[in-house]
C-alpha positions as CSV (number, residue, x, y, z in Angstrom):
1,X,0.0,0.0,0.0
2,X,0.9,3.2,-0.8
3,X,1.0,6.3,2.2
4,X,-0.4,9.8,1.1
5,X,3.5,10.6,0.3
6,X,4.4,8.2,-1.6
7,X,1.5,8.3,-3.9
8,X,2.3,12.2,-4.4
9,X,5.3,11.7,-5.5
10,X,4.7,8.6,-8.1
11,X,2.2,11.0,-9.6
12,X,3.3,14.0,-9.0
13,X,0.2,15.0,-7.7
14,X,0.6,17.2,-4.5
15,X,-0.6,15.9,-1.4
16,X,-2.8,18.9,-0.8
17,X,-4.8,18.0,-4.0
18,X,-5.0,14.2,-2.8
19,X,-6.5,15.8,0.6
20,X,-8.9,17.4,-1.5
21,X,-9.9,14.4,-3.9
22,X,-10.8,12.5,-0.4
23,X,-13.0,15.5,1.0
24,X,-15.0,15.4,-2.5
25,X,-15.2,11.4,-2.6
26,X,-13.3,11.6,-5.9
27,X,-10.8,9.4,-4.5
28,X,-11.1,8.2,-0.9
29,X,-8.3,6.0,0.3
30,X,-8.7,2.5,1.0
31,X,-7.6,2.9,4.2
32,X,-7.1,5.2,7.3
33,X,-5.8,4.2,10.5
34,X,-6.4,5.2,13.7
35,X,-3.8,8.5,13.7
36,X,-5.3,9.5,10.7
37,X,-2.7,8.3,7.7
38,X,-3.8,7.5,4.1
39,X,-3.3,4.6,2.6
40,X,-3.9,3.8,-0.8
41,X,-3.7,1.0,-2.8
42,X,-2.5,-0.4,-6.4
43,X,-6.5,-0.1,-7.9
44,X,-6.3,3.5,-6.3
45,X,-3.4,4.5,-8.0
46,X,-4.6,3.2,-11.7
47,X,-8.1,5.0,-10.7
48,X,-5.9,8.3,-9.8
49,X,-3.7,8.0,-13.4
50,X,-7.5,7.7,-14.6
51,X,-8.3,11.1,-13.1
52,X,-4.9,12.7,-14.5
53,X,-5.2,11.8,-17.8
54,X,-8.9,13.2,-17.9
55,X,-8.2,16.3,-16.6
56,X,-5.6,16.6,-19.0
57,X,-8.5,16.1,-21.8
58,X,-10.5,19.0,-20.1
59,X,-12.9,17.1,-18.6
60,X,-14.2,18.3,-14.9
61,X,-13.9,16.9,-11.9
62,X,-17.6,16.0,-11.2
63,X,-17.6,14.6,-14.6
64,X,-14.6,12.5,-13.9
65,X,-16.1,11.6,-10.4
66,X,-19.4,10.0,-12.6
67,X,-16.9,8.3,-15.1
68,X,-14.8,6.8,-12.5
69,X,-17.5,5.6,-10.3
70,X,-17.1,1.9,-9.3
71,X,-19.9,-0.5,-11.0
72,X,-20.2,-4.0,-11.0
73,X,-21.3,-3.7,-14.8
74,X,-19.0,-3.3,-17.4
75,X,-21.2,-2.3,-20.3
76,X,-22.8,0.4,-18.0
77,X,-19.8,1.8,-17.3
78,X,-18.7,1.8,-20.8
79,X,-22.0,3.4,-21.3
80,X,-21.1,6.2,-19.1
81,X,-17.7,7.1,-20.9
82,X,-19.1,7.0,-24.6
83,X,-22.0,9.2,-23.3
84,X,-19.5,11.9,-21.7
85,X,-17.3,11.5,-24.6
86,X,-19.9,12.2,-27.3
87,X,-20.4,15.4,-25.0
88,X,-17.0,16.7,-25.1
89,X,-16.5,15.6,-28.3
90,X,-19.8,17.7,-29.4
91,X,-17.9,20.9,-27.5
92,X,-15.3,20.7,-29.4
93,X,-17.0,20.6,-32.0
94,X,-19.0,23.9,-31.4
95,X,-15.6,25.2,-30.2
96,X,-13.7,24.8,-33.5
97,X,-17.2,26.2,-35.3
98,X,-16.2,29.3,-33.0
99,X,-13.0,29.6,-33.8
100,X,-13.9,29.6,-37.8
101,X,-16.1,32.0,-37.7
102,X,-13.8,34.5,-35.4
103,X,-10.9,33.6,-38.6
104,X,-13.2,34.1,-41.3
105,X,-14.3,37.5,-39.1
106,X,-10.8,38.6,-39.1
107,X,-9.5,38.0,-42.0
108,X,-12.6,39.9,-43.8
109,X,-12.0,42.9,-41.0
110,X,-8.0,42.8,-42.3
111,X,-9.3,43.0,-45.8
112,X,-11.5,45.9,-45.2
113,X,-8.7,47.6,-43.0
114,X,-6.5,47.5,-46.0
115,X,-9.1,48.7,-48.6
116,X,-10.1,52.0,-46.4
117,X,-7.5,52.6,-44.1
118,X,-9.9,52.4,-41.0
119,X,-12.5,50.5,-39.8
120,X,-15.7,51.2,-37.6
121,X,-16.8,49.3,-34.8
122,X,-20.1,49.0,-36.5
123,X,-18.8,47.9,-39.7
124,X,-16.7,45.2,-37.5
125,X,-20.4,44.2,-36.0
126,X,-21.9,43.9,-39.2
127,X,-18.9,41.9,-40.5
128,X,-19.2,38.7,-37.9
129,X,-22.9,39.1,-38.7
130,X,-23.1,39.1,-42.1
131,X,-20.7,36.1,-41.8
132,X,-22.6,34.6,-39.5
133,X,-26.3,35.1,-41.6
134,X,-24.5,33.4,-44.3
135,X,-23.3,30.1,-42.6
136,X,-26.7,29.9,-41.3
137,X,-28.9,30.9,-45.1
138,X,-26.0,31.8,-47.2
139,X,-26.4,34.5,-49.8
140,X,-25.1,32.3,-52.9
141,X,-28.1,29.7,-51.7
142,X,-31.0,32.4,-51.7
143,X,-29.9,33.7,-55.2
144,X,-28.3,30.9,-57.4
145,X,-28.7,27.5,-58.2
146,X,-26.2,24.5,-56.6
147,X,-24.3,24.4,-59.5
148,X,-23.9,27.8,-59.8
149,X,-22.9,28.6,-55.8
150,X,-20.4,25.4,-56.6
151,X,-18.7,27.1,-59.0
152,X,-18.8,30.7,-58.0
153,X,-17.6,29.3,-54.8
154,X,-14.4,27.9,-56.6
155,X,-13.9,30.7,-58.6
156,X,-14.6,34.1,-56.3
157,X,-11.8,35.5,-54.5
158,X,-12.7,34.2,-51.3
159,X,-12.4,37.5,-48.1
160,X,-12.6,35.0,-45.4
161,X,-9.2,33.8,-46.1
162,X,-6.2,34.6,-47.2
163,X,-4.6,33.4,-50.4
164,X,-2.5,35.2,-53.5
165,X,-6.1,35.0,-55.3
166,X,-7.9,37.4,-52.4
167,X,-4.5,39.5,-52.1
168,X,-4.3,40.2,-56.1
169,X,-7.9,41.4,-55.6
170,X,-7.8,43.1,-52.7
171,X,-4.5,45.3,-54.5
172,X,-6.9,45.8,-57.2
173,X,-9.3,47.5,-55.6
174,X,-7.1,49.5,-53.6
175,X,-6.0,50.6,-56.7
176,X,-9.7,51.2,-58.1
177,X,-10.6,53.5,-55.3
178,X,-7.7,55.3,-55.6
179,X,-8.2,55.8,-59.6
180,X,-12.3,56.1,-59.8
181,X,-11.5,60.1,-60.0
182,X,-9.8,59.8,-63.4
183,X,-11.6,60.1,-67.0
184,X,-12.6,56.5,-68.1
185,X,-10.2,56.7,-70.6
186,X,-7.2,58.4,-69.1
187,X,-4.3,55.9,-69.3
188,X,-4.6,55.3,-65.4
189,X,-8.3,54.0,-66.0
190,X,-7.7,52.0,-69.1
191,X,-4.3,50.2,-67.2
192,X,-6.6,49.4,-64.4
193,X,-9.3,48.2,-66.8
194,X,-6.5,45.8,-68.4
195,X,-5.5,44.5,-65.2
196,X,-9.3,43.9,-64.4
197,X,-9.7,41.8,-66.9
198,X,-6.8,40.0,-66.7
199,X,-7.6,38.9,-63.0
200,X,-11.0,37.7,-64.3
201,X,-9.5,35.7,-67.5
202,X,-6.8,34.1,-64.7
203,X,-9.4,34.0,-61.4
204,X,-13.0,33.5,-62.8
205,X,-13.4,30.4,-65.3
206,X,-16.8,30.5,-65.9
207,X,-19.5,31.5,-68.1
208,X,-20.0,35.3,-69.0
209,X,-23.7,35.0,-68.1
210,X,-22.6,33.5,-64.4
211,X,-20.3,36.6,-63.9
212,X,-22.8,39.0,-64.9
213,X,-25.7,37.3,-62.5
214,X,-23.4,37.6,-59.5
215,X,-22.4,41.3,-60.6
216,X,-26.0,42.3,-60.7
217,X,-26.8,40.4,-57.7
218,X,-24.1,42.0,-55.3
219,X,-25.2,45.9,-56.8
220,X,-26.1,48.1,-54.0
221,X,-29.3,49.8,-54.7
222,X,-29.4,53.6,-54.4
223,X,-28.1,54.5,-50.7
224,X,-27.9,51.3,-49.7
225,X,-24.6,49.5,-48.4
226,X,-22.0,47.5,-50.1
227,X,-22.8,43.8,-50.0
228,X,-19.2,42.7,-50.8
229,X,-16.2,44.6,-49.6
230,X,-15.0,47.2,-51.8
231,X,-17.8,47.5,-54.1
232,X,-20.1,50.0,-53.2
233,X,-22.3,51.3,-56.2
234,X,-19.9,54.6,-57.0
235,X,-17.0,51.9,-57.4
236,X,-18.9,49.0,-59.2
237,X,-20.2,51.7,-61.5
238,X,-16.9,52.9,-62.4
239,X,-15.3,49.4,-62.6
240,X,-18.3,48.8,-65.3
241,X,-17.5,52.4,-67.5
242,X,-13.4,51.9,-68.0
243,X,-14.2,48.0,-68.8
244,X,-17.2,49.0,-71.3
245,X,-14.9,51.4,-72.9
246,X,-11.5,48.9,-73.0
247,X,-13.5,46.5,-74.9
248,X,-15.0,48.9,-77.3
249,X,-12.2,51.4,-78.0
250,X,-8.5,50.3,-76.3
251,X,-9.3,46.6,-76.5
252,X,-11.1,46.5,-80.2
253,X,-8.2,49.4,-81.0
254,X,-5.5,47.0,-80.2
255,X,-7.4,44.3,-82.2
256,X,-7.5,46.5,-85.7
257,X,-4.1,47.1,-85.1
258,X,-3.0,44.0,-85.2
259,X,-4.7,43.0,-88.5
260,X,-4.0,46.0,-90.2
């Protein structure tokens, strides 16, 4: 048998906290003699290692009092575990959902921080949100078919992560907010425009029709707010004049030029 000393040091568990495992009936020794020692035996200290090693999984200690309750019946002890497991396990669960929200939260807020310089804490509110509106009754689900969220989901620069994709975007709208003063076909505007649509003959493989559903469905109506970072109506607007007028004049230009 082992005294109250002994057993702290095997385990490393300090006597005080064995004092206090035998006031809760978490683990009572098997024996006290008449001056008052502990003494505990082999079963005690497995049942003890039990209790370590489930506190180390998080679990508390009236949960690991139920799990390491003696019963004659195997099965219902087994029973037990699986049933406090599943709970934990469900937790964790919920705990990781958390944690991906708050990452997809920040790294939207980053984005936005970089796009205007400042951020609100309003417009961090409406953020984690909107983000969390659309893991419950996503956006893509209310406005497009399966097969269309599949692929737009594939495709779109995606502003809950961050990947060379969302960063070559992000830079381009930086640099559409910072050009939406100039002419639509001042050289600044019709660079930009080129740059535009190479990122979407790179980024966006899909049909024209798809890109121009999505464009129509993320336009602001008069006064209201932007529904995707960075393009308000005053920017989506602009981004629409200097590509209507690459395609017609410095895209088609470039075109007769080269068959002449």
């Amino acid at each position: 048998m082992y005294r109250v000393g002994e057993l702290s040091r095997i385990t490393n568990v300090s006597i005080r906290t064995l004092h206090y495992y035998d006031e809760i009936g978490l683990l009572k020794p098997s024996k006290t003699s008449e001056a008052g020692y502990r003494y505990y035996t082999k079963d005690d200290l497995v049942k003890l290692q039990q209790i370590i090693v489930l506190k180390k999984l998080g679990f508390k200690l009236s949960q690991i009092k139920e799990m390491t309750r003696v019963s004659a019946d195997n099965s219902e002890k087994a029973e037990r575990w699986k049933e406090i497991f599943d709970m934990e396990i469900e937790k964790i669960r919920e705990e990781k959902r958390r944690l991906d929200l708050l990452e997809q939260s920040l790294h939207v807020i980053r984005h936005s921080l970089e796009l205007t310089g400042d951020v609100s804490n309003d417009e961090i509110l409406a953020i984690i949100q909107s983000i969390r509106l659309n893991d419950e009754d996503s956006f893509l689900s209310r406005h497009f078919t399966e097969e269309e969220q599949e692929i737009l989901l594939q495709q779109l620069p995606d502003l809950t992560t961050r990947d060379e994709k969302t960063e070559r975007w992000i830079n381009l709208l930086k640099k559409i907010r910072q050009t939406k003063g100039e002419p639509v076909d001042s050289p600044a505007s019709q660079q930009l425009a080129r740059e535009i649509m190479g990122f979407i003959r790179e980024h966006l493989q899909m049909e024209d029709s798809l890109i121009d559903k999505f464009w129509e469905t993320i336009k602001p109506e008069e006064g209201q707010p932007e529904k995707v970072i960075g393009l308000d109506k005053e920017t989506m607007e602009y981004i629409e004049q200097i590509l209507d007028w690459y395609q017609k004049y410095g895209e088609g230009d470039k075109h007769g030029e080269e068959n002449r």
